[in-house]
PDB file of N, CA, C and O in Angstrom:
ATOM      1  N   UNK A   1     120.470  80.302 -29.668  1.00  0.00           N
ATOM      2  CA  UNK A   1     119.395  80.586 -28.743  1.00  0.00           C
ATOM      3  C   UNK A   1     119.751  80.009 -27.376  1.00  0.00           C
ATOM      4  O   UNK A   1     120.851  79.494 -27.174  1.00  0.00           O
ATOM      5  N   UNK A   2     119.128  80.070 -26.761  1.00  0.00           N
ATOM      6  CA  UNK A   2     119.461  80.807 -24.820  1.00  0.00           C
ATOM      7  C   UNK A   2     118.162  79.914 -24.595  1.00  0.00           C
ATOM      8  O   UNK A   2     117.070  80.233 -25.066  1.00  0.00           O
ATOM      9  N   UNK A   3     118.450  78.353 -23.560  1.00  0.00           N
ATOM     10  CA  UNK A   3     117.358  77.951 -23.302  1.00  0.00           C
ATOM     11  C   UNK A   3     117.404  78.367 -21.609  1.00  0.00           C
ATOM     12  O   UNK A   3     118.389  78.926 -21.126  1.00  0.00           O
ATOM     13  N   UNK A   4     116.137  77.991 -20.765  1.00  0.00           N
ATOM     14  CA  UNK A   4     116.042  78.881 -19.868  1.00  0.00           C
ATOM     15  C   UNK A   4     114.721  77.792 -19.010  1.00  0.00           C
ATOM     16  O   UNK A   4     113.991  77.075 -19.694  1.00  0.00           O
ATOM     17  N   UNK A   5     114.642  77.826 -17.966  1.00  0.00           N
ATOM     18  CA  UNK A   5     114.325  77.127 -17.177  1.00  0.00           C
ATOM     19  C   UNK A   5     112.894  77.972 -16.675  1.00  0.00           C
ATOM     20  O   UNK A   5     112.982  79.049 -16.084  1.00  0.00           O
ATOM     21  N   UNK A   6     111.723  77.400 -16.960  1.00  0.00           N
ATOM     22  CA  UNK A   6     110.340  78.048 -17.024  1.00  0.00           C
ATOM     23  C   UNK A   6     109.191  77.335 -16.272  1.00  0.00           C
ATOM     24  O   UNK A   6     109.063  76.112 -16.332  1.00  0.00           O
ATOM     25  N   UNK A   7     108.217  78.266 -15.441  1.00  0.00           N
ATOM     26  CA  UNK A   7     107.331  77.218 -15.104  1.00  0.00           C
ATOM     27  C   UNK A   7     106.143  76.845 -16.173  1.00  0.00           C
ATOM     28  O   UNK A   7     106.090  77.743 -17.014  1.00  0.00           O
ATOM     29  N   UNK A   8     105.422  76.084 -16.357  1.00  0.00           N
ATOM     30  CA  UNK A   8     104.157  75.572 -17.279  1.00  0.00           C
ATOM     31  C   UNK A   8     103.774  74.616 -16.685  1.00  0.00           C
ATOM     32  O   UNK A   8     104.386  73.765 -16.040  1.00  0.00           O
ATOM     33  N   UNK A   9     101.902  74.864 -17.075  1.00  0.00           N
ATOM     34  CA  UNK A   9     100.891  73.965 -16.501  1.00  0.00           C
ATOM     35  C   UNK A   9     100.867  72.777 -17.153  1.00  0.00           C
ATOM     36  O   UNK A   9     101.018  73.064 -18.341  1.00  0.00           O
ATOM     37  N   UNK A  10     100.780  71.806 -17.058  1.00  0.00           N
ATOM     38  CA  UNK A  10     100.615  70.569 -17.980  1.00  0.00           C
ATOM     39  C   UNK A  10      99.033  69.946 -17.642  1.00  0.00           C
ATOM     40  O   UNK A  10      99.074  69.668 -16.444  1.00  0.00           O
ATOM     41  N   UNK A  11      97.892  69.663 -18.085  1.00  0.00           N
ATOM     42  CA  UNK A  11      97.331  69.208 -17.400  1.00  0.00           C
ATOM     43  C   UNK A  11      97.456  67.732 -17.553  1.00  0.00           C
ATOM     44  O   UNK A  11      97.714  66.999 -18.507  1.00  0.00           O
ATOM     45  N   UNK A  12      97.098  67.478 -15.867  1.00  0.00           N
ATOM     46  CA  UNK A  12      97.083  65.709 -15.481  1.00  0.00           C
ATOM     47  C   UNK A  12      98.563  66.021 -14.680  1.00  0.00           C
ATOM     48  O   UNK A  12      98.707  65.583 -13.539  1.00  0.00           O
ATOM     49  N   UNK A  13      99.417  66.632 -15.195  1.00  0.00           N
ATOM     50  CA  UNK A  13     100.903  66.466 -14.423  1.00  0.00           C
ATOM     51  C   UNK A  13     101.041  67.565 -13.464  1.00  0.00           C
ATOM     52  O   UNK A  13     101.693  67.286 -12.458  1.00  0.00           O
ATOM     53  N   UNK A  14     100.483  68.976 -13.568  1.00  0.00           N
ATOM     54  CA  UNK A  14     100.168  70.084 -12.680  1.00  0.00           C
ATOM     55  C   UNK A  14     101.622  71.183 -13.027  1.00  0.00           C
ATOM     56  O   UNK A  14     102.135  71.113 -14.143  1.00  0.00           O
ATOM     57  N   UNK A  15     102.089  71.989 -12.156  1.00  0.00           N
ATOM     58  CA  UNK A  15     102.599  73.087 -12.498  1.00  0.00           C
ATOM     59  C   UNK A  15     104.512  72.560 -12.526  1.00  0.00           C
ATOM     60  O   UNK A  15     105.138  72.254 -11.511  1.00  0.00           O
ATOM     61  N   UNK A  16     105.057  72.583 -13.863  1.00  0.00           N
ATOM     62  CA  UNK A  16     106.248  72.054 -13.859  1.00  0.00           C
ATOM     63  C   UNK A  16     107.457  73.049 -14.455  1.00  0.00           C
ATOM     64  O   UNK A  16     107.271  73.750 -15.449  1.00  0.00           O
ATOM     65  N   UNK A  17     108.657  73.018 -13.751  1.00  0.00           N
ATOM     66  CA  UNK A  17     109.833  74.074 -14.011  1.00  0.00           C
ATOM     67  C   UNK A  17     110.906  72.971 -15.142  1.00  0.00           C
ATOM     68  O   UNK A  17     111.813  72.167 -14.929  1.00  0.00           O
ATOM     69  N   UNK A  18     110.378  73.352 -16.060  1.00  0.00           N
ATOM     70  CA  UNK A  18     111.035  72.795 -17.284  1.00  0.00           C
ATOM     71  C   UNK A  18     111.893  73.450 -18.005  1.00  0.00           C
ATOM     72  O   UNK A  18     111.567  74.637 -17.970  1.00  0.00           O
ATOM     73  N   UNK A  19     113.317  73.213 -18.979  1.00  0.00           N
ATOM     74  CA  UNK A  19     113.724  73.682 -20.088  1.00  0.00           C
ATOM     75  C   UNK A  19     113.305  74.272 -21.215  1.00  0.00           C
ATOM     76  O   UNK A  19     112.755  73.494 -21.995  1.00  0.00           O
ATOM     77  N   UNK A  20     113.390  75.510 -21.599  1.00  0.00           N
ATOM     78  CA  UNK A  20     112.321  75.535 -22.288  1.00  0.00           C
ATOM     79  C   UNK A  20     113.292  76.443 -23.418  1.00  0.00           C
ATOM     80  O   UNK A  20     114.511  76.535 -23.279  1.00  0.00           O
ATOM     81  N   UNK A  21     112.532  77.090 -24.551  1.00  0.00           N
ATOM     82  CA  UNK A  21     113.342  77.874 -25.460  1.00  0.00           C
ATOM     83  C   UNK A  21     112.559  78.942 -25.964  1.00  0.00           C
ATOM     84  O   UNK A  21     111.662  78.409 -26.617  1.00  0.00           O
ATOM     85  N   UNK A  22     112.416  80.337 -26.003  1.00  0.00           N
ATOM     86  CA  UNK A  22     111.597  80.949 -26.092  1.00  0.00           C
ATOM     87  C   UNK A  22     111.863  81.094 -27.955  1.00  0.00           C
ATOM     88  O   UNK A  22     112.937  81.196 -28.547  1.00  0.00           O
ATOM     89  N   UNK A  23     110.755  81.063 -28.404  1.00  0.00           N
ATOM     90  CA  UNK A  23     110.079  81.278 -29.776  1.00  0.00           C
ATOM     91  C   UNK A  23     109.651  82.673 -30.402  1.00  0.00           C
ATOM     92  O   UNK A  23     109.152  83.565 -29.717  1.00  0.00           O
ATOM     93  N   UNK A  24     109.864  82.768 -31.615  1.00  0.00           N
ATOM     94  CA  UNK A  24     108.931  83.496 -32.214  1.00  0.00           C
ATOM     95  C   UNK A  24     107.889  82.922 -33.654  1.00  0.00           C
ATOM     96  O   UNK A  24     108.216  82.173 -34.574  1.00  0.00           O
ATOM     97  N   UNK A  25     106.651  83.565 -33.407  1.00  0.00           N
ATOM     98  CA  UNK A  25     106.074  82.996 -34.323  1.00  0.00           C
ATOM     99  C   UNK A  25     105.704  84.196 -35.559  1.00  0.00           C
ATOM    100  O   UNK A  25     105.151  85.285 -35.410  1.00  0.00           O
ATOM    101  N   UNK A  26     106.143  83.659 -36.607  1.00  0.00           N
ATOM    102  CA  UNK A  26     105.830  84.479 -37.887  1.00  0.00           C
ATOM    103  C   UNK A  26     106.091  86.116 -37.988  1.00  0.00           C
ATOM    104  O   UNK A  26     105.574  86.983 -38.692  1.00  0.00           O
ATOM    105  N   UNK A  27     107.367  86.160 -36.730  1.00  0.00           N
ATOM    106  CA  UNK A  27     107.637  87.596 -36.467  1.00  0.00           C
ATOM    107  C   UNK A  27     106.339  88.346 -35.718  1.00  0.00           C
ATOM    108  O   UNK A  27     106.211  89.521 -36.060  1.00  0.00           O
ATOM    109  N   UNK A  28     105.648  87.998 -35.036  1.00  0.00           N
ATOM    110  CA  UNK A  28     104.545  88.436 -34.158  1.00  0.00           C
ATOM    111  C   UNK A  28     105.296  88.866 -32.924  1.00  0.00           C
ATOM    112  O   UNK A  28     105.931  87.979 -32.355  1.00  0.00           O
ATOM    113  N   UNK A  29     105.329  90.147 -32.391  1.00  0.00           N
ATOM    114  CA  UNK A  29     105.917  90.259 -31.185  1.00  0.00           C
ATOM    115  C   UNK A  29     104.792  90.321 -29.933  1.00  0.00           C
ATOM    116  O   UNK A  29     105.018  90.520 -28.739  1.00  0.00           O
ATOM    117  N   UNK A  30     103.314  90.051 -30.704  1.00  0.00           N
ATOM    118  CA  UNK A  30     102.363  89.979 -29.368  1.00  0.00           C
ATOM    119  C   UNK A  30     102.274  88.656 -28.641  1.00  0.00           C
ATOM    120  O   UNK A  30     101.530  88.498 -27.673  1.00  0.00           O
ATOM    121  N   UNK A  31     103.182  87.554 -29.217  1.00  0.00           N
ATOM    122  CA  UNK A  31     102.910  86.275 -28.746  1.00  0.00           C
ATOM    123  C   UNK A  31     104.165  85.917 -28.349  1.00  0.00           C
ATOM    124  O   UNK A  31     104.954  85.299 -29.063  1.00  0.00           O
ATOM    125  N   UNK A  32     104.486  86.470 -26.667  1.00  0.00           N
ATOM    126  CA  UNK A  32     104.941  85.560 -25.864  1.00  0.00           C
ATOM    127  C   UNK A  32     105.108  84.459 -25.991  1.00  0.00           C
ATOM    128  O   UNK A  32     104.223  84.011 -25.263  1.00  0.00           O
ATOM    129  N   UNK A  33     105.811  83.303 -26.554  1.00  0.00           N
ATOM    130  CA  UNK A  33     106.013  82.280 -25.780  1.00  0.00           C
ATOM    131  C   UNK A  33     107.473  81.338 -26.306  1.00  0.00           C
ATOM    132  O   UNK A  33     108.348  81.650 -27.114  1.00  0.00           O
ATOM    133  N   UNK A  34     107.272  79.910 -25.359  1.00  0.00           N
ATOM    134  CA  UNK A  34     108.453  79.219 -25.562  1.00  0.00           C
ATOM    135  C   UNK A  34     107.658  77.736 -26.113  1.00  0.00           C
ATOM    136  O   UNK A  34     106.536  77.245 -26.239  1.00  0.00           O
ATOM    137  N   UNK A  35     108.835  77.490 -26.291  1.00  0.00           N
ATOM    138  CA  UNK A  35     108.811  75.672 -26.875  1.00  0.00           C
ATOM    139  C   UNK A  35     109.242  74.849 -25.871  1.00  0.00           C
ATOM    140  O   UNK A  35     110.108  75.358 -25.159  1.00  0.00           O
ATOM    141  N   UNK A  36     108.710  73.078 -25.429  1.00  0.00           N
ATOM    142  CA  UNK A  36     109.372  72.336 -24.875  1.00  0.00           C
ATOM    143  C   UNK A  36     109.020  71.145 -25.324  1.00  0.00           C
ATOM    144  O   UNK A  36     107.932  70.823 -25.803  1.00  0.00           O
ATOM    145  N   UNK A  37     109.796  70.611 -25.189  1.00  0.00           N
ATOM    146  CA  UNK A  37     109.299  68.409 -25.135  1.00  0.00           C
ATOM    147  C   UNK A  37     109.303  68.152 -24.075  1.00  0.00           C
ATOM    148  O   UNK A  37     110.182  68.441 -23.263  1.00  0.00           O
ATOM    149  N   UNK A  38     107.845  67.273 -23.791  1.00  0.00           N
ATOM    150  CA  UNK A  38     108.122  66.522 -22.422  1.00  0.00           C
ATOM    151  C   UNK A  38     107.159  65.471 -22.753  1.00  0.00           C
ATOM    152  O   UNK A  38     106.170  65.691 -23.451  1.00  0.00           O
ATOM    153  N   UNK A  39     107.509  64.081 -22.145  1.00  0.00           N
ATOM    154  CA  UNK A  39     107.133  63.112 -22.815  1.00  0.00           C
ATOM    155  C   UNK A  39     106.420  62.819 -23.688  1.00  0.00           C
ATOM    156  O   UNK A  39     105.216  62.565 -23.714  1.00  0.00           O
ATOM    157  N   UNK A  40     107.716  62.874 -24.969  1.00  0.00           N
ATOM    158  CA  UNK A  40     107.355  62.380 -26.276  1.00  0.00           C
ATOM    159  C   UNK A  40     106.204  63.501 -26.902  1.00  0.00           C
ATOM    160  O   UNK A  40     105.482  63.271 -27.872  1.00  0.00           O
ATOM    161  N   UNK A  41     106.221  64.783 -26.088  1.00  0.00           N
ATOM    162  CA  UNK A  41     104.904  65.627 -26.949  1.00  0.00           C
ATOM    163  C   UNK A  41     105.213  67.196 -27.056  1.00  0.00           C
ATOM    164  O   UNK A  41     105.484  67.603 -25.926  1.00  0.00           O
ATOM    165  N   UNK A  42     105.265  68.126 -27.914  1.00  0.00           N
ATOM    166  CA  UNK A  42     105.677  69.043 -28.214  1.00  0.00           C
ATOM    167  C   UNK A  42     104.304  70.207 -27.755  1.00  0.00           C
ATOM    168  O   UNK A  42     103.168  70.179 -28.227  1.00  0.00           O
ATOM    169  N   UNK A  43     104.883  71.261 -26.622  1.00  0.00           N
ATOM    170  CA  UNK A  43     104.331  72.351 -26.115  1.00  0.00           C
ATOM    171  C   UNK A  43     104.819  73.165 -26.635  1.00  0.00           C
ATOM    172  O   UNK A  43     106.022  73.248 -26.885  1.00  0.00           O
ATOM    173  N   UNK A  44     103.707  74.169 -26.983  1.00  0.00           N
ATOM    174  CA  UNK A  44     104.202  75.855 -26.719  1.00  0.00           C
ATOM    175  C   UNK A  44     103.243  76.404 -26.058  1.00  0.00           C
ATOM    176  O   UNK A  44     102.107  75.932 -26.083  1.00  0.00           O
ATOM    177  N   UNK A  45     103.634  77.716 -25.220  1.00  0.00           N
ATOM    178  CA  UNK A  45     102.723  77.909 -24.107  1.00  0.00           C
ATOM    179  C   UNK A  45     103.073  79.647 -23.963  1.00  0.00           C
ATOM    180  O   UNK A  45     104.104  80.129 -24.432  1.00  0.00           O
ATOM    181  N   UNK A  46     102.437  80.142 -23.523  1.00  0.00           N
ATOM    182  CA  UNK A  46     102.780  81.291 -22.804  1.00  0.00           C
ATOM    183  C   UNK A  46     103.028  82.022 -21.853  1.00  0.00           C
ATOM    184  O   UNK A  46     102.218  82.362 -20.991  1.00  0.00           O
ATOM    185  N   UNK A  47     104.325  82.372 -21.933  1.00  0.00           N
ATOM    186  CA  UNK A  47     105.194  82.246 -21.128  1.00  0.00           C
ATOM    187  C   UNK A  47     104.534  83.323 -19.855  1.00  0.00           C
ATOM    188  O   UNK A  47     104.750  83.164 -18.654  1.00  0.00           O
ATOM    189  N   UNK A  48     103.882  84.183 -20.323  1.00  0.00           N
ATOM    190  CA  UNK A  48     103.220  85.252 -19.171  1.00  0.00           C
ATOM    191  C   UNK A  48     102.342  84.347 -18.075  1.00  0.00           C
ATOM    192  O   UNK A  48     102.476  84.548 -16.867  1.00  0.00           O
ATOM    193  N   UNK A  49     101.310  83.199 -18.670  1.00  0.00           N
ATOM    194  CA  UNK A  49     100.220  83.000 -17.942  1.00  0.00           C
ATOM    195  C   UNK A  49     100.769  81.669 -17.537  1.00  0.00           C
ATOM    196  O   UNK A  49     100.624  81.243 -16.392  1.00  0.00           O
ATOM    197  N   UNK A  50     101.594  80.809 -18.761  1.00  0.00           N
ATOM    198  CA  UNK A  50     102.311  79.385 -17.745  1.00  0.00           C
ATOM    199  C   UNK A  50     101.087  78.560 -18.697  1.00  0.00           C
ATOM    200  O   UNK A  50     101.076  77.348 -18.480  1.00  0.00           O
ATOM    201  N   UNK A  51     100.514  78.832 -19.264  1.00  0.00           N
ATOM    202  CA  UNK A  51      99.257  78.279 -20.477  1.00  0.00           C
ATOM    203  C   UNK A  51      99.604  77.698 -21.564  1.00  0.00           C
ATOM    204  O   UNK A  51     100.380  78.283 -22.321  1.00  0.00           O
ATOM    205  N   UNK A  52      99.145  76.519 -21.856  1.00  0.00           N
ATOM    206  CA  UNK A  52      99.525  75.841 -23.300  1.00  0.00           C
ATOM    207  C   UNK A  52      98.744  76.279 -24.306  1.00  0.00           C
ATOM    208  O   UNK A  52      97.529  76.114 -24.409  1.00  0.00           O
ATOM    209  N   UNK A  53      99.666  76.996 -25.247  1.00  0.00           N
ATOM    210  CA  UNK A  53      98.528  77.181 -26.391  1.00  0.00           C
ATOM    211  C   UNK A  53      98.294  76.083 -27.603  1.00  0.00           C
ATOM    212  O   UNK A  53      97.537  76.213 -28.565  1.00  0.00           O
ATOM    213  N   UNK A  54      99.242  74.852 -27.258  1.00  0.00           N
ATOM    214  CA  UNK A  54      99.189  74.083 -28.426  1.00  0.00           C
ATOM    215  C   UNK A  54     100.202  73.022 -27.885  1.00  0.00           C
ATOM    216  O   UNK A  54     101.213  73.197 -27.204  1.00  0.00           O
ATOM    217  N   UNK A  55      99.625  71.824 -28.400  1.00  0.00           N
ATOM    218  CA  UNK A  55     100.176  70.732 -27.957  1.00  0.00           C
ATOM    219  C   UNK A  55     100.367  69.412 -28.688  1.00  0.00           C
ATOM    220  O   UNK A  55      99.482  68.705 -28.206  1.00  0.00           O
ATOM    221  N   UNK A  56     101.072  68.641 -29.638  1.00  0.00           N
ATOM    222  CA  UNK A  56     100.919  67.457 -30.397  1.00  0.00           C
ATOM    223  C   UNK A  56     102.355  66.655 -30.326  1.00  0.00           C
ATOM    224  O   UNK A  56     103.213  66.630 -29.443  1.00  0.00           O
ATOM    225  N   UNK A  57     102.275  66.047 -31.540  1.00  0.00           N
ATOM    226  CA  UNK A  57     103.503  64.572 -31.750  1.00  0.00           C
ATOM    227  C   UNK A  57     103.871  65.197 -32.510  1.00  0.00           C
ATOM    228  O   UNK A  57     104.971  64.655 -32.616  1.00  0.00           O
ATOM    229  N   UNK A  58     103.902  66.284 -33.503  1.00  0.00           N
ATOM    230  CA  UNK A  58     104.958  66.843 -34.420  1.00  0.00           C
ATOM    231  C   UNK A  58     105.160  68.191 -34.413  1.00  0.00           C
ATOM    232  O   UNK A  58     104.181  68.936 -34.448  1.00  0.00           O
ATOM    233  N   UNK A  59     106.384  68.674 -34.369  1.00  0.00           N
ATOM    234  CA  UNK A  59     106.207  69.563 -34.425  1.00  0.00           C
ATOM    235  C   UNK A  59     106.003  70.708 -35.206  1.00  0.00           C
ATOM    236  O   UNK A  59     106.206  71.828 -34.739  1.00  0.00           O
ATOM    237  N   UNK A  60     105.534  70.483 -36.611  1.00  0.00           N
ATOM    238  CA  UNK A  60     105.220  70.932 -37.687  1.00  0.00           C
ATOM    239  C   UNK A  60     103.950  71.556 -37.092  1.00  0.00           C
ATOM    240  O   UNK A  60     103.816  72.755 -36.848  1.00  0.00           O
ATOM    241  N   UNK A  61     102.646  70.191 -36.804  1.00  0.00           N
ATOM    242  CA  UNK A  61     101.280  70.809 -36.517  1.00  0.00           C
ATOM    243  C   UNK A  61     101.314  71.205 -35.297  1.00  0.00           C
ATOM    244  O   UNK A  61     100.187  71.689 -35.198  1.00  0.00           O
ATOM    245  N   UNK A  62     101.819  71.348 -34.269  1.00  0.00           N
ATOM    246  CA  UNK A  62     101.604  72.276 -32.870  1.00  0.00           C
ATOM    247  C   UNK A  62     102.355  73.685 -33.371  1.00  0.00           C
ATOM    248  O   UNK A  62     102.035  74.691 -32.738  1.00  0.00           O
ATOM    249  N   UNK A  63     103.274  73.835 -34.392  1.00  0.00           N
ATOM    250  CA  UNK A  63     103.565  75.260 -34.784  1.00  0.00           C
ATOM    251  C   UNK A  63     102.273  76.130 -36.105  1.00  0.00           C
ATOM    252  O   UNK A  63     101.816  77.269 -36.009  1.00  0.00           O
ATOM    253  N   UNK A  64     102.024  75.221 -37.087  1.00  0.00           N
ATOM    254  CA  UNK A  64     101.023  75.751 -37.393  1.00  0.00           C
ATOM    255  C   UNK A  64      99.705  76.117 -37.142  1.00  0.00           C
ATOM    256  O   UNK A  64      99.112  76.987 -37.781  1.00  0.00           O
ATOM    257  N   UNK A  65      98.920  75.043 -35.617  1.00  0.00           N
ATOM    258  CA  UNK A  65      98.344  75.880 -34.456  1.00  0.00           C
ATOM    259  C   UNK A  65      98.052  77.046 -33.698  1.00  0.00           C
ATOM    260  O   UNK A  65      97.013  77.460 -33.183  1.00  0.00           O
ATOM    261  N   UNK A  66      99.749  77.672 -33.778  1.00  0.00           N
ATOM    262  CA  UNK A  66      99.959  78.636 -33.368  1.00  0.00           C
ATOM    263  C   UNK A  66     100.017  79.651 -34.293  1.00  0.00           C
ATOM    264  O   UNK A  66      99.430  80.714 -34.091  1.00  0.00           O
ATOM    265  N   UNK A  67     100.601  79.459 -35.194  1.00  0.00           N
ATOM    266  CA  UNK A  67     100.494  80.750 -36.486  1.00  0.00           C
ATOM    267  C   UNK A  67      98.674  80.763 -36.922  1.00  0.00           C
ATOM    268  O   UNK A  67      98.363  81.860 -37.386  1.00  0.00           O
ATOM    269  N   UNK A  68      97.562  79.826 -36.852  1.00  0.00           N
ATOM    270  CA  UNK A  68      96.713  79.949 -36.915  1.00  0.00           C
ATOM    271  C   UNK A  68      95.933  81.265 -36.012  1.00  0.00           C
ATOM    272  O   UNK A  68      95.201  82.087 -36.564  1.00  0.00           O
ATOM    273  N   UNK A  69      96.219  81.274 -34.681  1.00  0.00           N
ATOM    274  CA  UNK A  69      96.129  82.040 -33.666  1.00  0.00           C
ATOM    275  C   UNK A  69      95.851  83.504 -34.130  1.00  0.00           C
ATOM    276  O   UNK A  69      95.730  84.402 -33.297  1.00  0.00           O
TER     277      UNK A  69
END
């Protein structure tokens, strides 16, 4: 995989051009998005709007978040 340099909102930190890795979830091709770490906390977001859809300390439960979706 092909990581790639993306903007995302963080809130408290504001709009940041981070490393990022684009994802798929559960073979869903309606859900846009990528993965990142940034201090010590695991994002995925979408990549169209720059929006976090899920955010924690492992990355087990910020991915099953998202397959919840």
């Amino acid at each position: 995989m092909k990581d790639k340099y993306r903007f995302i909102v963080i809130p408290g930190k504001g709009r940041l051009k981070l490393k990022t890795r684009k994802i798929k979830v559960n073979g869903r091709e309606d859900l846009n998005v990528a993965k990142v770490r940034y201090n010590d906390l695991w994002y995925i977001f979408n990549i169209d709007t720059e929006r976090i859809l899920s955010q924690g300390v492992t990355w087990g439960r910020v991915l099953e978040q998202v397959k919840q979706l």
